[in-house]
C-alpha positions in Angstrom: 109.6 110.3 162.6 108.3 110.7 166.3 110.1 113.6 168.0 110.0 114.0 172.0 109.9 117.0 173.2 110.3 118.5 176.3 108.1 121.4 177.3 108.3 123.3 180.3 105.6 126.2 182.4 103.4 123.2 182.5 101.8 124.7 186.3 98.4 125.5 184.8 97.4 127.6 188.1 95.9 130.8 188.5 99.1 132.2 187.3 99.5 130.2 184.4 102.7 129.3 182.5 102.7 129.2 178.4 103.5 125.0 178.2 100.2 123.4 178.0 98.7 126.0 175.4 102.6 125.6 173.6 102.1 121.8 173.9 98.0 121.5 172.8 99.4 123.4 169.7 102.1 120.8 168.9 99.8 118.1 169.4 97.3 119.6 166.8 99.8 119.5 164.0 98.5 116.4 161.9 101.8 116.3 160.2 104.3 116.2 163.5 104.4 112.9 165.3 104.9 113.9 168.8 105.1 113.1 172.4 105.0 115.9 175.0 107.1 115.9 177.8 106.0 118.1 180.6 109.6 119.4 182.5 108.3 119.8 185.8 109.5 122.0 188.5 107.2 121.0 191.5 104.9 117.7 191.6 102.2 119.4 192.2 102.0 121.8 188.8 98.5 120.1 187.2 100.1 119.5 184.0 101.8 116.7 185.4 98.4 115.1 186.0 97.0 115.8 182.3 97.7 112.7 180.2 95.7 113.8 177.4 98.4 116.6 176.6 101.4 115.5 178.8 102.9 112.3 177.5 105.4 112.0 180.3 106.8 114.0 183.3 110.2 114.8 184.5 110.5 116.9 187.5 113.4 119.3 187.5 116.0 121.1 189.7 115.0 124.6 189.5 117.1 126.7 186.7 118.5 129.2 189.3 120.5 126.0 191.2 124.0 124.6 189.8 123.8 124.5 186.4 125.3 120.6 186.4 122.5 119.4 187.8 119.9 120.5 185.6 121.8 119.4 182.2 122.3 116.3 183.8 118.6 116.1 184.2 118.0 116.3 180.7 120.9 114.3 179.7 119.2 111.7 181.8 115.7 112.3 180.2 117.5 112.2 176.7 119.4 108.6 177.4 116.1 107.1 179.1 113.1 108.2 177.5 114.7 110.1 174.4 114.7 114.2 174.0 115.1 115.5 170.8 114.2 119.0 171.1 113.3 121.3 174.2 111.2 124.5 174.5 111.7 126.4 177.1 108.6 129.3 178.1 109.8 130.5 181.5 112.1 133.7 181.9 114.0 132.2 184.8 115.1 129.1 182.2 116.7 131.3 179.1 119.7 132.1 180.5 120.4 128.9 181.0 119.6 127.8 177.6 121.2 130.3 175.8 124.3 129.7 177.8 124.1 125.7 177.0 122.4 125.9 173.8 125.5 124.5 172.1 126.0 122.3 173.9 122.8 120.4 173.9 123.1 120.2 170.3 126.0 118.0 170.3 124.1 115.7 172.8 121.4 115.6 170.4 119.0 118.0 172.0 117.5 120.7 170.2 116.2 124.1 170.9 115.5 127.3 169.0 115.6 130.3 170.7 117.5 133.7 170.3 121.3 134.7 170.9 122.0 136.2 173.9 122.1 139.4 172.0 118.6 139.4 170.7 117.2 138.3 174.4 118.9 141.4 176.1 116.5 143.3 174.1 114.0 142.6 176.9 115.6 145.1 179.0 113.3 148.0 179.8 116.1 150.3 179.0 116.8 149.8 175.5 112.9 149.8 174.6 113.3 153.4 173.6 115.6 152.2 170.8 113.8 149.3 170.1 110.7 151.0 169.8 112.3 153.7 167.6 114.0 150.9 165.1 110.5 149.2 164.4 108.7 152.5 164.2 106.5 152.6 167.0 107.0 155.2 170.9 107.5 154.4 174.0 106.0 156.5 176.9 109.2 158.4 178.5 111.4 157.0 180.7 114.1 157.7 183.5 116.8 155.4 184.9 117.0 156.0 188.5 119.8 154.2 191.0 119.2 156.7 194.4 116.3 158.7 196.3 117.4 162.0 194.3 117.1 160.2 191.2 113.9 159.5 192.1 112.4 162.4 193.0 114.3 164.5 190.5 112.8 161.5 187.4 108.9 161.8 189.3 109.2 165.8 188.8 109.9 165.3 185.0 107.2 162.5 184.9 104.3 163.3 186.8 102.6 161.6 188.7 101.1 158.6 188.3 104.7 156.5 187.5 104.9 153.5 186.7 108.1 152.2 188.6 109.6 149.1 187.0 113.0 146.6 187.6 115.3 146.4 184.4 113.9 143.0 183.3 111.0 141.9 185.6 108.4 143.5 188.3 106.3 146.7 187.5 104.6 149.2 189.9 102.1 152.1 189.4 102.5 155.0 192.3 100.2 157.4 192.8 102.5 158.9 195.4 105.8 159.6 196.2 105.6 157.6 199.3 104.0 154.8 196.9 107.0 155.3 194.2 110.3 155.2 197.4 108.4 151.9 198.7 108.4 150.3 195.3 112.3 151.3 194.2 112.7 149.7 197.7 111.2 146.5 196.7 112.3 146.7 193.4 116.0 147.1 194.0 116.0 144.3 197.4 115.0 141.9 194.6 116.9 142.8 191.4 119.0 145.6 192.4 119.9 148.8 190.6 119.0 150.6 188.3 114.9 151.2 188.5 113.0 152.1 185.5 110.4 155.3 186.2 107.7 155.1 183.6 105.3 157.5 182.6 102.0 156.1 182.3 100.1 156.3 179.3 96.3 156.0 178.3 95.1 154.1 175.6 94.0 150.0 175.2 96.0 146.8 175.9 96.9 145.5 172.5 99.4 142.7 172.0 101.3 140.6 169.6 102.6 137.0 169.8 105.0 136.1 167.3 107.8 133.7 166.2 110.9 134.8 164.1 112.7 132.2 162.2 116.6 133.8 163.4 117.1 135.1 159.2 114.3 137.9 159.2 111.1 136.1 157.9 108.3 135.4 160.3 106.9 132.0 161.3 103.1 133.1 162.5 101.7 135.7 164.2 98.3 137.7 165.5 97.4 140.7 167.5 94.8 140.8 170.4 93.2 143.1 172.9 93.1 142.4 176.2 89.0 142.5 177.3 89.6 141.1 180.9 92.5 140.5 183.0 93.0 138.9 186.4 94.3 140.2 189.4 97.2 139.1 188.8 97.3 140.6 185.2 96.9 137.8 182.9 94.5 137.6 180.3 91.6 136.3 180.7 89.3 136.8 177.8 90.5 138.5 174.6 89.5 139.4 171.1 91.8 139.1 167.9 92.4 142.8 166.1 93.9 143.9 162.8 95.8 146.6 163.7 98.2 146.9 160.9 100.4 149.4 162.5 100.8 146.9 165.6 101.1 144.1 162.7 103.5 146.0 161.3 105.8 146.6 163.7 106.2 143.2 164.7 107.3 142.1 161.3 109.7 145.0 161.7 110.9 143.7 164.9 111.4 140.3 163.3 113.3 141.9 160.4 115.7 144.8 162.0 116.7 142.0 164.7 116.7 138.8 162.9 114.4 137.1 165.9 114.8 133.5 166.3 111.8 132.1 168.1 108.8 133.5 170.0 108.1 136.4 171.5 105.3 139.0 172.7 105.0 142.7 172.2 103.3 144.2 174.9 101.7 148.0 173.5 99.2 150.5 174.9 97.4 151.5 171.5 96.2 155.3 171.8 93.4 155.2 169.3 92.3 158.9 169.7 95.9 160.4 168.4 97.3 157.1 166.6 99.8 156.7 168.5 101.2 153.0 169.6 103.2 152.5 172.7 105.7 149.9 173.3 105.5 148.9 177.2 107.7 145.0 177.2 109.1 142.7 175.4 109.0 139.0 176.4 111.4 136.8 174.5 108.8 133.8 174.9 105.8 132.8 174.3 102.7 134.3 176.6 100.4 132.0 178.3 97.7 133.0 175.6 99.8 131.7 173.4 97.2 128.8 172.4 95.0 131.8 171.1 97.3 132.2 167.6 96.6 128.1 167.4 92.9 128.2 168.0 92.2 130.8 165.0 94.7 128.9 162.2 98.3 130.3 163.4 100.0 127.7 164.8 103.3 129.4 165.8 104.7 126.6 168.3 104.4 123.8 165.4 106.4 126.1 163.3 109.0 126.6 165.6 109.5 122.3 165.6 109.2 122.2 161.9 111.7 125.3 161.2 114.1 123.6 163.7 114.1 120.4 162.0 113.7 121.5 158.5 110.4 121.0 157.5 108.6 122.5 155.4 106.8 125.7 157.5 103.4 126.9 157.1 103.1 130.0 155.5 100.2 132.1 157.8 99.1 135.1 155.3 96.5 136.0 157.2 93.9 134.9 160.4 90.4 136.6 161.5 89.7 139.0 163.5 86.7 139.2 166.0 87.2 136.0 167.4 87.2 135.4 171.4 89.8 134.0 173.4 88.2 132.6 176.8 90.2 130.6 179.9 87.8 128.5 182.0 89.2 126.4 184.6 88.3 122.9 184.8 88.7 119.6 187.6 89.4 116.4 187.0 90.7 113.4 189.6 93.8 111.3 189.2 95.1 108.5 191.7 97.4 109.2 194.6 100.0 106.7 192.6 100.9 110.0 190.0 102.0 112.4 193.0 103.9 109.7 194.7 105.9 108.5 191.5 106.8 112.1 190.7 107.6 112.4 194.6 109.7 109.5 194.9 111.0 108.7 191.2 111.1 112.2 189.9 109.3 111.0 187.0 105.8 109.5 186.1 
C-alpha cells in the first residue's frame, strides 16, 4: 500500500520548520511506501524545490484565513492527487486541525494529533501543574494583565524576568523599562494576560517525543542544546541520558494520555538536581530529524500507529552522538516557481 501524505513547515530557511526532517524520516522507513507531499504556504519555501524528499507541492491559504478555503484545499489535493493522511508541524495549523479532525476522517484524510484538551496544555500558565503531575519544577511565575501587576510580579521575581505571552513570544528584561516595553509588545500581539518568569540557571536539555493517545510511548530522546542561532534554534546538539528528563516525559505521556508528538523544553540545573520545565510544544521541533538519525524514528511511528501497523518498539538509543545543520544550494529551473505561481501546485 502506498500512502500520500501531506506534510507541512516545509520553508527550510534560517528559521526552519520541522517538515523536511518529519518527511526524510518517513521516507527512511523501508517498510512504509510513501510519497511526500510538501503543503506549501508561500512558493518560495525551498522545500518546494527539493524533489528528492518532496514528491509533490500544494500551496496553501494560510490557516489563519476562512477555514472553507483551506479544507477545500485539501479536499481538492485528496480528489486529484490522493491524501491519505496529513501531519501538521506548525502552531498556527492545530487549531484548525483539531477543530476539523473529524471531519477529515470521513473524507478519508487522516491525522493523529491530540484533543483539544491535551493541546491547551501548551499554555504557559498551567506548566506549574504540568510540571508538578510529571514530577519535575518550574521556575516561578506571575500572571500579570496591568502596569501594577507588573511591577508588583518584578518585585517578587527579581530581576532579570523573563516576560512571556500565554502561548507564544518570550522576552528576557534586564530592566523595568525593558519588562513595560515587552508586556507592550506582548499584549498588541496576543493580548492579556502576560506571563513574568523568573529566570533560572542551569543547561538547555530537551525531549522530543510521540504519545500514542492510550499512555504508551512511540519513540523518544533527550538532547542538549551546544549551539543555537540568533534566532534560537538549535544548531548543533548532542544526545544525553538524563533519566530524570527521560523520565518525565514518559510521565507526561502516561498522566495525559498524549496522542502524537511533542517537545519538552527544560533548563537542567546539574549542581542541585533540579530540572526545570520552561514549554511545551504540542509538535514536533525542527530537530526533530535528530531522533531518526540515531535509530528513533518517531514520525514513521506516528503513520504506522495511525494506520495500524505494527510500531517499532525503541528501548533504547546512544548517547554522545552530534546533531549538526549545514546549509546547502542547489539550482532548479524558473518552470517550478511559475507552476506553483500560476497553478498552485507543481
Amino acid at each position: 500500500m502506498e500512502l500520500k501524505i501531506g506534510i507541512s513547515g516545509i520553508n527550510a530557511v534560517d528559521n526552519p520548520g520541522p517538515g523536511i526532517g518529519v518527511a526524510k524520516s518517513i521516507k527512511e522507513d523501508p517498510e512504509i511506501t510513501s510519497k511526500i507531499i510538501g503543503l506549501s504556504y508561500d512558493a518560495m519555501e525551498p522545500g518546494n524545490y527539493m524533489n528528492w524528499i518532496i514528491d509533490k507541492s500544494f500551496i496553501l491559504p494560510y490557516p489563519s484565513s476562512e477555514h472553507q478555503a483551506y479544507l477545500d484545499r485539501l479536499y481538492y489535493i485528496k480528489d486529484t492527487y490522493g491524501l491519505d493522511f496529513v501531519m501538521p508541524v506548525l502552531d498556527a495549523e492545530l487549531p484548525l486541525y483539531l477543530k476539523y479532525q473529524k471531519e477529515l476522517e470521513k473524507k478519508g484524510i487522516k491525522t493523529f494529533l491530540p484533543t483539544l484538551e491535551q493541546f491547551n496544555l501548551r499554555s504557559k500558565d498551567k506548566l506549574e501543574e504540568v510540571a508538578k503531575n510529571i514530577g519535575i519544577e518550574t521556575p516561578k511565575s506571575e500572571t500579570v494583565s496591568s502596569y501594577d501587576d507588573l511591577v508588583k510580579g518584578i518585585d517578587k521575581l527579581g530581576l532579570p524576568v523573563m516576560v512571556k505571552g500565554v502561548f507564544y513570544k518570550a522576552y528576557r528584561a534586564y530592566t523595568l523599562q525593558e519588562a513595560i516595553s515587552y508586556f507592550n509588545k506582548i499584549v498588541a500581539e496576543w493580548g492579556y494576560p502576560v506571563i513574568l518568569q523568573q529566570v533560572v540557571s542551569g543547561e538547555e536539555m530537551n525531549v522530543v517525543a510521540g504519545g500514542d493517545g492510550e499512555g504508551n510511548s512511540l519513540g523518544m530522546i533527550a538532547i542538549k542544546k551546544m549551539w543555537i542561532t540568533e534566532l534560537g534554534k538549535i544548531w548543533t546538539g548532542i544526545t544525553i541520558k538524563n533519566e530524570e528528563l527521560l523520565k518525565a516525559a514518559q510521565k507526561f505521556i502516561e498522566v495525559y494520555g498524549w496522542k502524537g508528538a511533542f517537545e519538552l523544553e527544560c533548563i537542567v540545573d546539574l549542581k542541585n538536581n533540579k530540572i526545570y520545565l520552561i514549554e511545551i510544544n504540542p509538535r514536533f521541533p525542527a530537530w526533530s530529524y535528530f531522533s531518526t538519525g540515531v535509530g528513533v524514528n518517531i514520525a514513521s511511528n506516528i503513520v504506522r500507529k495511525a494506520f495500524d501497523l505494527p510500531v517499532k518498539d525503541y528501548k533504547d538509543y546512544p548517547a554522545g552522538r552530534l546533531y549538526i545543520r549545514y546549509t546547502d544550494d542547489f539550482v532548479v529551473g524558473i518552470e517550478t516557481f511559475q507552476k506553483l505561481i500560476t497553478l498552485g501546485e507543481n
